[in-house]
C-alpha positions as CSV (number, residue, x, y, z in Angstrom):
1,X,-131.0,-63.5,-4.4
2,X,-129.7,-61.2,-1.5
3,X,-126.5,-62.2,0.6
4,X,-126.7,-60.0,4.0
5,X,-122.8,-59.5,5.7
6,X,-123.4,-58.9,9.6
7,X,-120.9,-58.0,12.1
8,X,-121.7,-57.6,15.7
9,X,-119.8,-56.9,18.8
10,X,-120.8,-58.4,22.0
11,X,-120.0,-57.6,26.1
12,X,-120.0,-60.8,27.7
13,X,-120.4,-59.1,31.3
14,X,-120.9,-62.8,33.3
15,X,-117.7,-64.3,32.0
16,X,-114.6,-64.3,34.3
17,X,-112.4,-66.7,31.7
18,X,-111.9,-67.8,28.5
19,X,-113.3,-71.3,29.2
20,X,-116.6,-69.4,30.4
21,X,-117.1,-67.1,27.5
22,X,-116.4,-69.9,25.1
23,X,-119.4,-71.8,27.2
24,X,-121.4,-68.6,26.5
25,X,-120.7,-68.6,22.7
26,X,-121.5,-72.1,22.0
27,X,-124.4,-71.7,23.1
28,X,-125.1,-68.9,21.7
29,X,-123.6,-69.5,18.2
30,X,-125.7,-72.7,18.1
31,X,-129.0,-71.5,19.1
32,X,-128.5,-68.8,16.2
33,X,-127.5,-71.7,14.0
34,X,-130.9,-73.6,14.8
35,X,-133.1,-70.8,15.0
36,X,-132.0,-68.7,12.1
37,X,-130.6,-71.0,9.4
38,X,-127.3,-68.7,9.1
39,X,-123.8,-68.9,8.9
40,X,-121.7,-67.4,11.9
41,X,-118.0,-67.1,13.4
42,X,-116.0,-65.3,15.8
43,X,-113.5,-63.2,13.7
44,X,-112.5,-61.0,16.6
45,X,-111.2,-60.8,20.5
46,X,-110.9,-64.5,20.9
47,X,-107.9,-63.6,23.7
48,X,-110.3,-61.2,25.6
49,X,-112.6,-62.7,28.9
50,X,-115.6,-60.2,28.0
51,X,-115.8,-59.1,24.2
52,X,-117.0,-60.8,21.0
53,X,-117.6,-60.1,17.8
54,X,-119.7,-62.1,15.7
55,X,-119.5,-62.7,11.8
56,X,-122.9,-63.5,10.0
57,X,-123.9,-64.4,7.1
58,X,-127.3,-65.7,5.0
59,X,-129.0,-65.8,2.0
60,X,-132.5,-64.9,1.0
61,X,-134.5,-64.6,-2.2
62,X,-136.3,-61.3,-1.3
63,X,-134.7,-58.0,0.0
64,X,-137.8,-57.8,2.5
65,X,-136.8,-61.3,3.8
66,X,-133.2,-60.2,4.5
67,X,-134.6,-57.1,6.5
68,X,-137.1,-59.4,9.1
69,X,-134.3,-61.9,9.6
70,X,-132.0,-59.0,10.6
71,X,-134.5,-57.6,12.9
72,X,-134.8,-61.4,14.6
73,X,-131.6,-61.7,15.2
74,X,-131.3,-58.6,16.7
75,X,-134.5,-59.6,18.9
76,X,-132.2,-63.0,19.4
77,X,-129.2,-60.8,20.7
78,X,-131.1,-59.0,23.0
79,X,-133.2,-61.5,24.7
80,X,-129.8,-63.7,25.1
81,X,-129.2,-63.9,28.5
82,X,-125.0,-63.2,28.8
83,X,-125.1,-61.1,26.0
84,X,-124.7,-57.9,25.6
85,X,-125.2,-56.0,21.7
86,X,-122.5,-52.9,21.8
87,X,-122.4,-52.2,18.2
88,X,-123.7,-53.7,14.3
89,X,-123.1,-53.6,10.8
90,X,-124.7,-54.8,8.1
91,X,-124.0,-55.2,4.3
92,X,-126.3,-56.2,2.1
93,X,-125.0,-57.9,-1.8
């Protein structure tokens, strides 16, 4: 069993107010939640109109799994319209 630790930042370039960016993330976060079958939370810059980062985490029985989810969330990210990716990590347990 593999537990993968993500944290990403996002630009939220179309957002002019907290109310809109929180439209944006809900969105987003649940999507992700649908699509993915992960675990996620904003952890930082909840004050800020135009910046996000993202905690994620999921489970997978094979280390090869853990590596084509990553890569389809990062697909996710990108094709996200509102979304912007400026920066990742990842740790793998």
């Amino acid at each position: 069993m593999f537990v993968c630790v993500m944290k990403i930042s996002l630009h939220i370039p179309k957002s002019n107010s907290l109310k809109h960016k929180r439209m944006i993330l809900n969105s987003f976060k649940s999507r992700m939640r649908n699509d993915f079958n992960i675990s996620l939370s904003e952890v930082d810059h909840q004050d800020l109109w135009q910046r996000s980062d993202i905690a994620i985490c999921f489970v997978r029985s094979e280390k090869k799994h853990i590596q084509q989810t990553e890569d389809a969330l990062l697909k996710f990210v990108d094709r996200f319209n509102g979304v912007e990716l400026i920066e990742k990590e990842t740790e793998i347990l």
